[in-house]
Biopython code that builds the backbone (N, CA, C, O; Angstrom):
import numpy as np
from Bio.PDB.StructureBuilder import StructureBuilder

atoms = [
    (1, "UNK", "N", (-8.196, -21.434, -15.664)),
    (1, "UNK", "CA", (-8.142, -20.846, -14.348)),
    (1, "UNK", "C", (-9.059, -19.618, -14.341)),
    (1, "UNK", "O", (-9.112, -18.928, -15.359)),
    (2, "UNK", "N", (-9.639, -19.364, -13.475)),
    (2, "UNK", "CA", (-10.750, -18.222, -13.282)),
    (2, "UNK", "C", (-10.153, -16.878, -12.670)),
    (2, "UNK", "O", (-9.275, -16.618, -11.847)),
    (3, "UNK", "N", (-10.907, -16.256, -13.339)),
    (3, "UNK", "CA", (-10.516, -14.693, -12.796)),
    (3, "UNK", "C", (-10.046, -14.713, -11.330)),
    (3, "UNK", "O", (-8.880, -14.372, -11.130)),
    (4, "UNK", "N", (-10.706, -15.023, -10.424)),
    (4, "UNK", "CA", (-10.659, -14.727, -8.940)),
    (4, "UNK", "C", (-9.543, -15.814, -8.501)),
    (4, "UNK", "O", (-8.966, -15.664, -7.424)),
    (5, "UNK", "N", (-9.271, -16.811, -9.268)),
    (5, "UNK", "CA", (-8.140, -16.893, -9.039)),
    (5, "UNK", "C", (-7.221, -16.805, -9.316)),
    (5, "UNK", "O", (-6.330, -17.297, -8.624)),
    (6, "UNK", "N", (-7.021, -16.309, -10.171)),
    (6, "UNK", "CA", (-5.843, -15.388, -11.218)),
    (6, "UNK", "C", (-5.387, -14.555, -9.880)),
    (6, "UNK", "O", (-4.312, -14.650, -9.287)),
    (7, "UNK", "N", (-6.933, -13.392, -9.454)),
    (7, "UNK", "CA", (-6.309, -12.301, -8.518)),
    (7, "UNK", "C", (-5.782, -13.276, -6.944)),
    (7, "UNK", "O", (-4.674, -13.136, -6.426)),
    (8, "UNK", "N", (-6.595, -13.984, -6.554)),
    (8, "UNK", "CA", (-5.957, -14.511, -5.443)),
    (8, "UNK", "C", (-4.762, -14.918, -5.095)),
    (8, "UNK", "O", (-4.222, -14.843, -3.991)),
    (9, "UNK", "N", (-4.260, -15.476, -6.355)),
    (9, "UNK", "CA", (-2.387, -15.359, -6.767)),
    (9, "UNK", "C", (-2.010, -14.256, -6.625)),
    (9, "UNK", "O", (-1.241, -13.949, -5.714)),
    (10, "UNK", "N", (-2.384, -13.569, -7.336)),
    (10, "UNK", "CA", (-1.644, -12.241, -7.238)),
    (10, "UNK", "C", (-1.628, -11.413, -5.716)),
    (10, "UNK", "O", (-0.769, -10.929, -4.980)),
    (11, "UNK", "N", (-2.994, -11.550, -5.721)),
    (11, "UNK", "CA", (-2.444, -11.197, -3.742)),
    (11, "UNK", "C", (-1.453, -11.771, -3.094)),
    (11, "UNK", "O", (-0.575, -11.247, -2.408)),
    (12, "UNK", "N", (-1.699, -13.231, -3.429)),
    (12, "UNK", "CA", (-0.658, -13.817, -2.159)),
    (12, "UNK", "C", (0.535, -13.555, -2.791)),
    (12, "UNK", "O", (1.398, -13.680, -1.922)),
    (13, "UNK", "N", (1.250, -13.142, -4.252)),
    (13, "UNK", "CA", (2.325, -12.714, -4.277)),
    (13, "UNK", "C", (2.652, -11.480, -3.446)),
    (13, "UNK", "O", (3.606, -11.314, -2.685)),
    (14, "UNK", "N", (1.495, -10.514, -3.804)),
    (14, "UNK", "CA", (1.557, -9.004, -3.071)),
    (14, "UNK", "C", (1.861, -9.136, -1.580)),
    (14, "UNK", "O", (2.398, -8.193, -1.000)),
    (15, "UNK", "N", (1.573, -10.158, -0.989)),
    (15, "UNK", "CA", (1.624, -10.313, 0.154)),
    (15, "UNK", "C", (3.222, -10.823, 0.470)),
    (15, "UNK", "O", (3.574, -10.159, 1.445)),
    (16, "UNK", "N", (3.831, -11.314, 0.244)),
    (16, "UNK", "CA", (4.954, -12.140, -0.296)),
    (16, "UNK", "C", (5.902, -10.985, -0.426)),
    (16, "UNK", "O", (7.035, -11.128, 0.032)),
    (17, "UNK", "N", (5.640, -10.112, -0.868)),
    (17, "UNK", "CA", (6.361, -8.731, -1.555)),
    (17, "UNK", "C", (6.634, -8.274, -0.881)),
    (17, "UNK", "O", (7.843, -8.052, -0.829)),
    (18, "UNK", "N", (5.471, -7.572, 0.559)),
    (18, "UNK", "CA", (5.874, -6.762, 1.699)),
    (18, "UNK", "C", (6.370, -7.520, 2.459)),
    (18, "UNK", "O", (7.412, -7.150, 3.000)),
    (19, "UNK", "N", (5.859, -8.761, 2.764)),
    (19, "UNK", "CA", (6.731, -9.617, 4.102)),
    (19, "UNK", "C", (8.420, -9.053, 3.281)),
    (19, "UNK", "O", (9.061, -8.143, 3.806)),
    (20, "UNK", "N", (8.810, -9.599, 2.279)),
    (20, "UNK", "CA", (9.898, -9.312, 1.978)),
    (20, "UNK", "C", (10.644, -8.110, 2.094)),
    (20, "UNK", "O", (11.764, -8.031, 2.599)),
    (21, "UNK", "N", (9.748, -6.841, 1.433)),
    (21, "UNK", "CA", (10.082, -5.708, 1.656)),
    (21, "UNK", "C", (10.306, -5.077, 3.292)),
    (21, "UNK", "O", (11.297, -4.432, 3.636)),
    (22, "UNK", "N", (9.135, -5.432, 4.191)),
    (22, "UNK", "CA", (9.260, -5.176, 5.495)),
    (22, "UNK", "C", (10.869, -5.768, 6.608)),
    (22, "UNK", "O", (11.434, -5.343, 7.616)),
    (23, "UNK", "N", (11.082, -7.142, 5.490)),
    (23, "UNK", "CA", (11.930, -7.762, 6.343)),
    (23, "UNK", "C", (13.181, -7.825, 5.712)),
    (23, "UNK", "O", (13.702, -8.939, 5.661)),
    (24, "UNK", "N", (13.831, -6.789, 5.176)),
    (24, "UNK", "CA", (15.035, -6.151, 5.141)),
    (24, "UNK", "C", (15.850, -5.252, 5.813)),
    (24, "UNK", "O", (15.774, -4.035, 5.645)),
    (25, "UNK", "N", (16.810, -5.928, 6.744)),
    (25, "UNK", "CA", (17.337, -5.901, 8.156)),
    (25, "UNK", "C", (18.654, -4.954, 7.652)),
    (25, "UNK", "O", (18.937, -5.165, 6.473)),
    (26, "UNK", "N", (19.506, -3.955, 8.325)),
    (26, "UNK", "CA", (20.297, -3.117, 7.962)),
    (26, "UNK", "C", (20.357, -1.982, 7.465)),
    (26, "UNK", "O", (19.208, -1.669, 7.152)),
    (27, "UNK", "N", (21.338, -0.872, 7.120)),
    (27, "UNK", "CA", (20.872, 0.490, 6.913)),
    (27, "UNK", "C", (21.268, 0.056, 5.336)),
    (27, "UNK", "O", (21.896, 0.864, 4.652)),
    (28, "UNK", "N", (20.842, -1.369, 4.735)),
    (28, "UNK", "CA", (20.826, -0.621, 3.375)),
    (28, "UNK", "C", (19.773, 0.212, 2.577)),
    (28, "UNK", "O", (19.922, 0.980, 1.627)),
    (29, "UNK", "N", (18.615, -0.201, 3.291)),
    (29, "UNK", "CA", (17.498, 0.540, 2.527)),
    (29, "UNK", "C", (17.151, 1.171, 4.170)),
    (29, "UNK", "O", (17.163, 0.595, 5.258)),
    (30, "UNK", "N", (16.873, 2.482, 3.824)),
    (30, "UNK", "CA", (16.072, 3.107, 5.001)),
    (30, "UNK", "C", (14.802, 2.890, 5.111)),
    (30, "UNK", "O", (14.076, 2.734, 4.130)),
    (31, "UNK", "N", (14.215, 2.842, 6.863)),
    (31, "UNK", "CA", (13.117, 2.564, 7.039)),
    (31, "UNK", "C", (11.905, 3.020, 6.545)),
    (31, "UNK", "O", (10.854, 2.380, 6.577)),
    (32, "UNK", "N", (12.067, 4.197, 6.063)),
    (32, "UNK", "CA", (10.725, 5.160, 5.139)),
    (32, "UNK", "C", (10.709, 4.267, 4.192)),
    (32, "UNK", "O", (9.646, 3.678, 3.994)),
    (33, "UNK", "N", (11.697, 3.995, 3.503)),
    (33, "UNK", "CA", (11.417, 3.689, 1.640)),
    (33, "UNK", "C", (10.915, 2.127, 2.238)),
    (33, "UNK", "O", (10.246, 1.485, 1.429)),
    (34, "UNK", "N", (11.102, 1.658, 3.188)),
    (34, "UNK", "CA", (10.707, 0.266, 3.798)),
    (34, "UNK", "C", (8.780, 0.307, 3.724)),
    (34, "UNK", "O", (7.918, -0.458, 3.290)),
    (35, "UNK", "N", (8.786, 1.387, 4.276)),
    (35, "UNK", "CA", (7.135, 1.947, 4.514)),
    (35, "UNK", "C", (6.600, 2.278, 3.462)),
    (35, "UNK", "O", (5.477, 1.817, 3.256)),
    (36, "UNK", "N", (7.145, 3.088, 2.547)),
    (36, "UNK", "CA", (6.524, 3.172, 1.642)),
    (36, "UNK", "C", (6.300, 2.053, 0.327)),
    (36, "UNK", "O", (5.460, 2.107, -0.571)),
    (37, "UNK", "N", (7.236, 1.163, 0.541)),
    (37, "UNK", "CA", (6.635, -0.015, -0.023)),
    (37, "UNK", "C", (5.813, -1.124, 0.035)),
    (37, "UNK", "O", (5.401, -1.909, -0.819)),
    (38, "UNK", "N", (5.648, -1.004, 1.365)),
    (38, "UNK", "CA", (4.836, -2.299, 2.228)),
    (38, "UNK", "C", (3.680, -1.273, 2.020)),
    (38, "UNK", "O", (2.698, -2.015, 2.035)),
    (39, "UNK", "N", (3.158, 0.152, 1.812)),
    (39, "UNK", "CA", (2.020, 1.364, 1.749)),
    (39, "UNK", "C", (1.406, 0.885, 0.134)),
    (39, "UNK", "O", (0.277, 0.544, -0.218)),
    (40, "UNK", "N", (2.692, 1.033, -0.630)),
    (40, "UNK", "CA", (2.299, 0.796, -2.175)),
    (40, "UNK", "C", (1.822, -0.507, -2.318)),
    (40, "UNK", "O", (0.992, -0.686, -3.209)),
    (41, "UNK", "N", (2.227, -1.624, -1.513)),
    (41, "UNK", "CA", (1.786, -2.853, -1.804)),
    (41, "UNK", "C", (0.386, -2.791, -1.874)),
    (41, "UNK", "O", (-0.261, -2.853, -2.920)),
    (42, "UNK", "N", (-0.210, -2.630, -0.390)),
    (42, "UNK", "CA", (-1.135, -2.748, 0.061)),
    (42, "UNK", "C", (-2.373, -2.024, -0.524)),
    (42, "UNK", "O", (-3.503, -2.480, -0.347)),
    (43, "UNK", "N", (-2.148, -0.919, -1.205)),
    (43, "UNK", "CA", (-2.738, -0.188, -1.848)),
    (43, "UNK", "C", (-3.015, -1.107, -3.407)),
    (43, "UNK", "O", (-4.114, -1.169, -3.957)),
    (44, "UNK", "N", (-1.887, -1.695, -3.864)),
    (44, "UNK", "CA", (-2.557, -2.376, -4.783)),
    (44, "UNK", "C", (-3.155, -3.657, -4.755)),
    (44, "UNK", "O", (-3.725, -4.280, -5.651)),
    (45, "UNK", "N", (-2.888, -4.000, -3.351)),
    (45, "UNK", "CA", (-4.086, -5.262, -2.274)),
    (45, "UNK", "C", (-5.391, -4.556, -3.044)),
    (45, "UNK", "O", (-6.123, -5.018, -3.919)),
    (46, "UNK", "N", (-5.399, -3.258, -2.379)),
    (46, "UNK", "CA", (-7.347, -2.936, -1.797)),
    (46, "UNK", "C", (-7.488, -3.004, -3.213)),
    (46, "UNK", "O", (-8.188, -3.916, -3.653)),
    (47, "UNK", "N", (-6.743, -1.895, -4.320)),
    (47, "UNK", "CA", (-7.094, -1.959, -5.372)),
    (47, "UNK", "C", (-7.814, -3.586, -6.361)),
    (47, "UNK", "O", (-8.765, -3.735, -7.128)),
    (48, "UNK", "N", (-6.823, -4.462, -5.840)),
    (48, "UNK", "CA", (-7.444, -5.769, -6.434)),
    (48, "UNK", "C", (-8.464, -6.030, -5.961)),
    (48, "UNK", "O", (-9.438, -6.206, -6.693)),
    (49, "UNK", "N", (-8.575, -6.155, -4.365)),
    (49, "UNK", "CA", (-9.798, -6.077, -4.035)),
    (49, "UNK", "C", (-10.917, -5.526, -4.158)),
    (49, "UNK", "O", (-12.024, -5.937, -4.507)),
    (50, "UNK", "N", (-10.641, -4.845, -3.933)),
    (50, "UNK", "CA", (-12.187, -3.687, -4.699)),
    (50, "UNK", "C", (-12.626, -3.942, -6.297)),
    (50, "UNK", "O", (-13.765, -3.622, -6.637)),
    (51, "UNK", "N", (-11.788, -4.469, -7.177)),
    (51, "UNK", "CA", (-11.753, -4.380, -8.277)),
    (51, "UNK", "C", (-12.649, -5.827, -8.530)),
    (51, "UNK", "O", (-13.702, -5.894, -9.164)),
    (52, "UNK", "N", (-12.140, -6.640, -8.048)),
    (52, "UNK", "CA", (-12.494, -8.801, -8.412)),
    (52, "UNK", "C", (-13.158, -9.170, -7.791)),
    (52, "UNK", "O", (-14.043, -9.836, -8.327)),
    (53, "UNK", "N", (-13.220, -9.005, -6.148)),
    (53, "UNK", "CA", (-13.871, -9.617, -4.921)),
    (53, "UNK", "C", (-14.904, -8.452, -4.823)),
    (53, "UNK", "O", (-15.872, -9.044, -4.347)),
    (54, "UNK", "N", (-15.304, -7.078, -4.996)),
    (54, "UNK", "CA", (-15.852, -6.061, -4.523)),
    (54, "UNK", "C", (-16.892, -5.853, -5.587)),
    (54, "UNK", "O", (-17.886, -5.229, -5.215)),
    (55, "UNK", "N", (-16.845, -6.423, -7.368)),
    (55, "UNK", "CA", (-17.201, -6.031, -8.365)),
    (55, "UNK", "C", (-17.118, -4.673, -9.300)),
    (55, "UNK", "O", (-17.659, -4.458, -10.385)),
    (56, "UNK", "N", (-16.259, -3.836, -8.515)),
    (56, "UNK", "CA", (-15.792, -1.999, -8.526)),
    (56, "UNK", "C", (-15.300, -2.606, -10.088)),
    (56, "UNK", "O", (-14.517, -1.712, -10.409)),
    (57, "UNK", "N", (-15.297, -3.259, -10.852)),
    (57, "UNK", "CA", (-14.778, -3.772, -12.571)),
    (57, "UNK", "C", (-15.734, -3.534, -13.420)),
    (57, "UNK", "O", (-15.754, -3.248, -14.617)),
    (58, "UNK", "N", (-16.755, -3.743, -12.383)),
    (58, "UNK", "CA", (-17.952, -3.436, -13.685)),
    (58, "UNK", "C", (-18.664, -2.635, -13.218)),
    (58, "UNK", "O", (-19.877, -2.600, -13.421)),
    (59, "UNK", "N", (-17.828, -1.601, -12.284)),
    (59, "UNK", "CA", (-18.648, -0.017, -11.965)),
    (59, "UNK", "C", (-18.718, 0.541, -12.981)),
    (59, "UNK", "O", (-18.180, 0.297, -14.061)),
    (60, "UNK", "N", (-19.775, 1.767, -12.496)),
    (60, "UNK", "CA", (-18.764, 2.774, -13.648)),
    (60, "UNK", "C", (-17.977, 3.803, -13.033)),
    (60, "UNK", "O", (-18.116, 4.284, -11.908)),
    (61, "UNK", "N", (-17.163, 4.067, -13.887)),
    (61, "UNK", "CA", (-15.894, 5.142, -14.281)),
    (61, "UNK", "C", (-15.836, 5.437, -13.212)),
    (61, "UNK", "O", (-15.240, 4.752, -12.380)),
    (62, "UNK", "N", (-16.476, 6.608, -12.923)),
    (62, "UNK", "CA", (-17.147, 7.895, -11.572)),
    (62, "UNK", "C", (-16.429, 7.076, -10.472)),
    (62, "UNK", "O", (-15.424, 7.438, -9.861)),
    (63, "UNK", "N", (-17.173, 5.793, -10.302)),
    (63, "UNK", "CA", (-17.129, 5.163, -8.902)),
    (63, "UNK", "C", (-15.406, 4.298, -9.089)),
    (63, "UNK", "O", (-14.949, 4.277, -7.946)),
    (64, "UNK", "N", (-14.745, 3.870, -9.716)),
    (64, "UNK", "CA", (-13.877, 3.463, -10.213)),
    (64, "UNK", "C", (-12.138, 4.383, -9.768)),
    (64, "UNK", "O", (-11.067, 4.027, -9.277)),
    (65, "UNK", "N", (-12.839, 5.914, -10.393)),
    (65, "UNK", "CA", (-11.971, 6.990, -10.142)),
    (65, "UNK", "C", (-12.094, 7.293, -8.453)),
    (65, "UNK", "O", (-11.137, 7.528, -7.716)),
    (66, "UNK", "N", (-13.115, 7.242, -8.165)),
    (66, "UNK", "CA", (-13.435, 7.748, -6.682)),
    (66, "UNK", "C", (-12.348, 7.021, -5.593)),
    (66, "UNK", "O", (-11.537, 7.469, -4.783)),
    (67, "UNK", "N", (-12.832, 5.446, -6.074)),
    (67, "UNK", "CA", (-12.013, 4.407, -4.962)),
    (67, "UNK", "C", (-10.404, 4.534, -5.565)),
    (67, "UNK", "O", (-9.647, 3.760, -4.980)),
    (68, "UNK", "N", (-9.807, 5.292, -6.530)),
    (68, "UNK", "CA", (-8.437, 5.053, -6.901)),
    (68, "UNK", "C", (-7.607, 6.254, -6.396)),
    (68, "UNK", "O", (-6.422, 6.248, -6.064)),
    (69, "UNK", "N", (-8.578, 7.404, -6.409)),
    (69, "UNK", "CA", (-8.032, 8.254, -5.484)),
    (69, "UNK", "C", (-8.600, 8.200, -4.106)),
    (69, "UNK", "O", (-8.460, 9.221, -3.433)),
    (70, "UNK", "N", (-9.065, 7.432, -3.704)),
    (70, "UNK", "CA", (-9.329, 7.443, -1.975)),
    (70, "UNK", "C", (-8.084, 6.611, -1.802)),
    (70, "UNK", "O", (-7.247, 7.175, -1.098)),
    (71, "UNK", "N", (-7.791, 5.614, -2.180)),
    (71, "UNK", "CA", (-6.569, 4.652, -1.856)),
    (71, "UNK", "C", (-5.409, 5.332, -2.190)),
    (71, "UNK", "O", (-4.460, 4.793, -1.622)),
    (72, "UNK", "N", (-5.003, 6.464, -2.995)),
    (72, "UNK", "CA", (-3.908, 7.196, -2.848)),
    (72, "UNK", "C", (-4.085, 7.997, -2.045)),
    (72, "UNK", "O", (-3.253, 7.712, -1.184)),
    (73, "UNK", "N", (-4.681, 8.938, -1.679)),
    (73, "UNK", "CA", (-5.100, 9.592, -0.502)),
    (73, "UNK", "C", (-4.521, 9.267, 0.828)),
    (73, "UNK", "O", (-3.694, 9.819, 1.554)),
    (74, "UNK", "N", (-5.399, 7.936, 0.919)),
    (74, "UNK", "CA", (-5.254, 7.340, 2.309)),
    (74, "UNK", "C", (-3.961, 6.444, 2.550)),
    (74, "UNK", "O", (-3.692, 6.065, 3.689)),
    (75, "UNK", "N", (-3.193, 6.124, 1.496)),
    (75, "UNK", "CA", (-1.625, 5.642, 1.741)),
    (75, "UNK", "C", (-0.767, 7.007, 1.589)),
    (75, "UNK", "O", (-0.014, 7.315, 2.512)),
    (76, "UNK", "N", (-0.872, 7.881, 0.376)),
    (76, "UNK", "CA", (-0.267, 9.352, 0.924)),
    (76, "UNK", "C", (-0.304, 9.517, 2.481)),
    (76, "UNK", "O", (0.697, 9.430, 3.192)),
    (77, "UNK", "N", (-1.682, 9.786, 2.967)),
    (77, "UNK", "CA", (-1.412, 10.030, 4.051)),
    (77, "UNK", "C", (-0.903, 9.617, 5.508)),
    (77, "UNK", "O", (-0.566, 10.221, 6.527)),
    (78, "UNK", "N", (-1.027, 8.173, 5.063)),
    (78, "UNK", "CA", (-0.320, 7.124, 6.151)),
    (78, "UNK", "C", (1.369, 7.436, 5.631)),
    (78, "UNK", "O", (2.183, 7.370, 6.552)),
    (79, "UNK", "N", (1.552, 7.542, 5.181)),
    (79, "UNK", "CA", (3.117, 7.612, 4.761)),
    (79, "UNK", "C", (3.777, 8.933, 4.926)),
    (79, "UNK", "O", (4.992, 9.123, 4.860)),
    (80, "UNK", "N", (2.697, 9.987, 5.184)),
    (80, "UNK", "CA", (3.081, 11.554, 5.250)),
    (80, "UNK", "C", (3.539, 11.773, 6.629)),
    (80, "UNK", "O", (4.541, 12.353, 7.047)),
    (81, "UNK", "N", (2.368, 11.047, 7.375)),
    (81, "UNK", "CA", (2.375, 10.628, 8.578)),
    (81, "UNK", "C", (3.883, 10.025, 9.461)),
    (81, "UNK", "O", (4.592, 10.428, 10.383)),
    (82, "UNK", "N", (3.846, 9.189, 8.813)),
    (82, "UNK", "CA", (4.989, 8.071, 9.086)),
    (82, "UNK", "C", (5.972, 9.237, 9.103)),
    (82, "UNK", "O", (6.425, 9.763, 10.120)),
    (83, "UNK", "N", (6.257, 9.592, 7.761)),
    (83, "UNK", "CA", (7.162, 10.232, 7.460)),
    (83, "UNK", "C", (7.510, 11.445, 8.299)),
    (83, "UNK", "O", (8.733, 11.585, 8.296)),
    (84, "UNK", "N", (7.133, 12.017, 8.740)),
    (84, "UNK", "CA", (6.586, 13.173, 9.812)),
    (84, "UNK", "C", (7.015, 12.880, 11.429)),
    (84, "UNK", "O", (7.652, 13.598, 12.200)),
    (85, "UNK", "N", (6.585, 11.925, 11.575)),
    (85, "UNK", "CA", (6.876, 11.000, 12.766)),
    (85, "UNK", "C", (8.428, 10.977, 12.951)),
    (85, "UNK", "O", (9.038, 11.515, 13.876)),
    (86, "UNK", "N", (8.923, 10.320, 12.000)),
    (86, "UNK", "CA", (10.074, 9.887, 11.516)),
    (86, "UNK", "C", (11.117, 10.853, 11.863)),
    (86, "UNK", "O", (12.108, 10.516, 12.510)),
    (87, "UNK", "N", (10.924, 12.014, 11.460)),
    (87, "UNK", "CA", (11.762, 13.075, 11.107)),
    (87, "UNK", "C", (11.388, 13.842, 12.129)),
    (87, "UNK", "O", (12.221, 14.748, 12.161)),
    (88, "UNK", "N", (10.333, 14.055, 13.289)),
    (88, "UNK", "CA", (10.790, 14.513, 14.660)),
    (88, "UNK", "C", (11.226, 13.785, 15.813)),
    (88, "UNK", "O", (11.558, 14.152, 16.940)),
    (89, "UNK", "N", (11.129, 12.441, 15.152)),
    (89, "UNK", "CA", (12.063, 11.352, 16.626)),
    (89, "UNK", "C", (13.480, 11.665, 16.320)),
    (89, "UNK", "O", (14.149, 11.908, 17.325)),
    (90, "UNK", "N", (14.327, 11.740, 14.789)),
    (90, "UNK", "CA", (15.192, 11.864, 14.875)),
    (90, "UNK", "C", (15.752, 13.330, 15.467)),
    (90, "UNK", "O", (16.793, 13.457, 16.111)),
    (91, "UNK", "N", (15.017, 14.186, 15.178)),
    (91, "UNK", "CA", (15.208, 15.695, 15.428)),
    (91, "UNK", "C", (15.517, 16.493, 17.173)),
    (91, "UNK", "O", (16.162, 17.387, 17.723)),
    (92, "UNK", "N", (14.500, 15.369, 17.450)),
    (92, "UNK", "CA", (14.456, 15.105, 18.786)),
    (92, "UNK", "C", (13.503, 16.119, 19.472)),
    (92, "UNK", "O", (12.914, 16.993, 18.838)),
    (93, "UNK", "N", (13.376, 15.916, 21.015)),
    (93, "UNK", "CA", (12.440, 17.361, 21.146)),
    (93, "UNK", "C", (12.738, 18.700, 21.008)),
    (93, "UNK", "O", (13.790, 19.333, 20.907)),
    (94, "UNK", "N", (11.409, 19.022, 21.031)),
    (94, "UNK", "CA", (11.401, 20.835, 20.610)),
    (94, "UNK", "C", (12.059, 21.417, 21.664)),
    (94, "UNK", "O", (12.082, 20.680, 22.649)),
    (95, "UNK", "N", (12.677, 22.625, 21.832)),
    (95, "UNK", "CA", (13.349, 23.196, 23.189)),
    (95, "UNK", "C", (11.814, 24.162, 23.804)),
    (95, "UNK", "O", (11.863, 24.790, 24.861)),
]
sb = StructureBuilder()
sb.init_structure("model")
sb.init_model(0)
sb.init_chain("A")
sb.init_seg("    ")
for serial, (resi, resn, name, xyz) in enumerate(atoms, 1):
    if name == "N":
        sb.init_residue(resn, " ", resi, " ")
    sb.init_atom(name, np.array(xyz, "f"), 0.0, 1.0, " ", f" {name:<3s}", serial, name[0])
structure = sb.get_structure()
């Protein structure tokens, strides 16, 4: 079996993961930790991607480190976001 499809499995598990994670109905898990897993998934989506389909495997280092903290970055901040959101709907408006 070939590399790219080694990772293409593995996506469609990753993918598999959040449908699952997203679609857990009830207050047993709260909706943040819901977000932040379907955030982490996806992040290790781009990561595969960038890595197999993108060739970022046989970058170097420099460029390697660059795209691993842009993808934490940019799910930190979707999730800071969220999170933020979150916690002034419940709060409700400002007086």
């Amino acid at each position: 079996m070939t590399t790219l499809v080694k990772a293409w499995i593995v996506l469609a598990a990753l993918t598999l993961a959040a449908m699952g994670a997203g679609a857990i109905e009830g207050a047993s898990v709260p909706v943040v930790v819901q977000v932040g897993i379907v955030l982490a998934v996806a992040g290790l989506k781009a990561s595969t991607i960038l890595r197999y389909f993108l060739g970022l495997r046989t970058a170097s280092g420099g460029w390697r480190v660059l795209f691993a903290l842009y993808l934490v970055v940019l799910c930190g901040a979707i999730f800071a976001i969220y999170a933020a959101g979150s916690a002034l709907a419940v709060s409700g408006p400002m007086p």
